[in-house]
N, C-alpha and C positions, 0 to 999 in steps of 0.2 A: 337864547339866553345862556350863560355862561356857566357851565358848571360849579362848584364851591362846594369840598368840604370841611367843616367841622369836625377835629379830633378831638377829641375828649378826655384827657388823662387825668386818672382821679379816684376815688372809694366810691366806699355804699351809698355814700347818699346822691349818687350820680348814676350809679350802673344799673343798666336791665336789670329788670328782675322777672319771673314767669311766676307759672300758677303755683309753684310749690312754696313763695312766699309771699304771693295773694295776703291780703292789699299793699303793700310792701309796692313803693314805684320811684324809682329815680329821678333825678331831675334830668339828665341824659335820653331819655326814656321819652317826656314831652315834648323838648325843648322846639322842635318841630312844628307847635303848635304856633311859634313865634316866628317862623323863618319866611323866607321869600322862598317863590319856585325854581328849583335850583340849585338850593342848597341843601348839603344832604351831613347827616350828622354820625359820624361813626364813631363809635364808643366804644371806649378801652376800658371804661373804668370800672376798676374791681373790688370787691367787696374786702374789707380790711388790710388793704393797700395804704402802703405809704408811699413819697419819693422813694426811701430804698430800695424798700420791697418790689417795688413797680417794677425797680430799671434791673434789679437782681434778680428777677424771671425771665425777662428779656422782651416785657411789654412794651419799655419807651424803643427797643430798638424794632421788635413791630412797627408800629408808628413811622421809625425813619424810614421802613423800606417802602412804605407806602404814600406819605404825604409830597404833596409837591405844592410847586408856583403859584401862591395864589390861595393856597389855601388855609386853614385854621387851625394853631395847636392851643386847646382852652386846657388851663393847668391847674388843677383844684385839689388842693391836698393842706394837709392841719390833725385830723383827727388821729390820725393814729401812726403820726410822726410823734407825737405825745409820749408814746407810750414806754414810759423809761424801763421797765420791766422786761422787756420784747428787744432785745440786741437786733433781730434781723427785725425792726422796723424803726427802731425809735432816733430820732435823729437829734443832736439839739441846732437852738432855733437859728441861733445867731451864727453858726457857723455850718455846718455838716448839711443842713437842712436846704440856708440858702447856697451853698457849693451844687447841691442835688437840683436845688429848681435851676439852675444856672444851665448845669445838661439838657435840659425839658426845653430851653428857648433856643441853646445854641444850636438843637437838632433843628426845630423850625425855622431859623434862619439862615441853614445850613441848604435849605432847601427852597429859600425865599417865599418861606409861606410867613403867618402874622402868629407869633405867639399873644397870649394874651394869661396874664394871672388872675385868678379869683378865690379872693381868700374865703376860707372855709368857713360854713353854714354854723350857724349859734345852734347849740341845744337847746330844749324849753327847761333851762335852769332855774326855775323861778324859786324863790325864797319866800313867796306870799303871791295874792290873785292877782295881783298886776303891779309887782317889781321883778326884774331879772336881778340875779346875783353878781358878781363880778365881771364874768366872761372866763369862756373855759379855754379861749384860744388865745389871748391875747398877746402872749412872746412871737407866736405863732403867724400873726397877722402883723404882731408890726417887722416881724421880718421876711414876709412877702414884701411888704411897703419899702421898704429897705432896698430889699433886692429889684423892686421894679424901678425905683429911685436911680438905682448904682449904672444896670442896663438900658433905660431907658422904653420901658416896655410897661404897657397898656394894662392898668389894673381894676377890675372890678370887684369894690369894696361890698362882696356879699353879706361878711359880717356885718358890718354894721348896720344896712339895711332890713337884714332877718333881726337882728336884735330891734330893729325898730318898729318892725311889722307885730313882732312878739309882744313887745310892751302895748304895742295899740288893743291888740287883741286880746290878752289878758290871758290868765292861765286856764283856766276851760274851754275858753273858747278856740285856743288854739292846741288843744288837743285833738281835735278831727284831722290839722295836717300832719300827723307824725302817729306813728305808729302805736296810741296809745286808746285803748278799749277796753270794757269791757270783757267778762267771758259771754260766749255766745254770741258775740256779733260775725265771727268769720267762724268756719269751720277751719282751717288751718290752725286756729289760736285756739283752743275749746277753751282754756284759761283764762283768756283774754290778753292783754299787753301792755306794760307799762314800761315802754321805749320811747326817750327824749329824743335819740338823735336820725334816728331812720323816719321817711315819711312814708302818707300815704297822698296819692293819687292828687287827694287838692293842695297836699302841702307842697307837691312836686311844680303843682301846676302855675301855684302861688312863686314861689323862691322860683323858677323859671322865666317868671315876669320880672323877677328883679333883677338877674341879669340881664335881661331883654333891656331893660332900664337901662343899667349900666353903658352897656353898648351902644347906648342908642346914645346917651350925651358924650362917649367917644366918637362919637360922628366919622364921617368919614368910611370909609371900608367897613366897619365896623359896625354902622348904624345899617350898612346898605345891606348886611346878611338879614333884616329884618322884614316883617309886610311893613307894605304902607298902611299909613292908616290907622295903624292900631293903639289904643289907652293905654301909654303905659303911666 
């Protein structure tokens, strides 16, 4: 069977994470759990990272020296493109933002691999137990849509599906996927944590089944990085 990798370029809520911030786990990190044999997932994706910041370390050009024919560039970024405060990351949306993801596909196709966008994971914003607030990304998302529109390149709409998993789930209950406890529950946190937008473990494993989703009704190429078989 045929080799395939998965690149991964993108933040915290995608990259490795180890025992020093136990439970803390990426979606990057699972996504493996969804794949066929043969596909092998490498991950770039860095912890408060933006498009800028990403390509202004010289991460996306990692990536190019590496990825080839056939293979995967998944582009996931929003959160801290946001951040108007931060010159070296903040981008705006409708222009500087999508110029930067424009970089991120023309490397992958520069190399005739398959870029693919996936806008950025909702926080647990709730305003009450079972309403979300507005949306914290939303210039954000509709200008990946935009840009995948303009390119013609393969998008999965993470957003809206995490907002939709959120709403079903309610605001308690979906505090077990994100980084949000108690003190005492981890020795890492003796304090505990109250973090909306980092997950843990099931929240990783959960929002990895939605782009599993995604991909899978991109059909084609797309759906075949996946097992057979499986409930998404």
């Amino acid at each position: 069977m045929n080799s395939t990798t998965i690149f991964w370029a993108a933040d915290s809520t995608v990259q490795k994470n180890d025992i020093r911030t136990y439970p803390q786990t990426g979606i990057g990190q699972v996504f493996s759990l969804y794949t066929r044999e043969g596909v092998t997932v490498s991950n770039h994706a860095k912890n408060g990272r933006s498009t800028k910041s990403f390509m202004d370390e010289g991460r996306l050009a990692a990536i190019d020296a590496q990825i080839g024919a056939g293979d995967f560039l998944f582009i996931q970024f929003g959160h801290n493109d946001e951040k108007r405060e931060d010159p070296a990351r903040y981008t705006e949306p409708f222009s500087t933002y999508m110029e930067n993801l424009y970089c991120y596909i023309d490397v992958a196709r520069s190399h005739q691999a398959f870029p693919v966008l996936i806008t950025p994971l909702e926080r647990r914003c709730f305003v009450d137990a079972n309403h979300l607030g507005m949306g914290e990304h939303s210039d954000y998302v509709a200008a990946m849509k935009q840009t995948a529109e303009r390119h013609q390149v393969p998008l999965v709409d993470l957003y809206s599906m995490s907002r939709s998993a959120l709403k079903e789930a309610g605001e308690a209950e979906s505090r077990r996927w994100y980084m949000y406890f108690d003190a005492g529950c981890y020795p890492n946190y003796a304090e505990g944590k109250q973090d909306n937008t980092h997950l843990r473990y099931e929240g990783a494993v959960r929002y990895a089944g939605l782009i599993a989703r995604g991909l899978y009704a991109l059909d084609g190429v797309y759906k075949d990085l996946l097992l057979d078989g499986i409930d998404l």
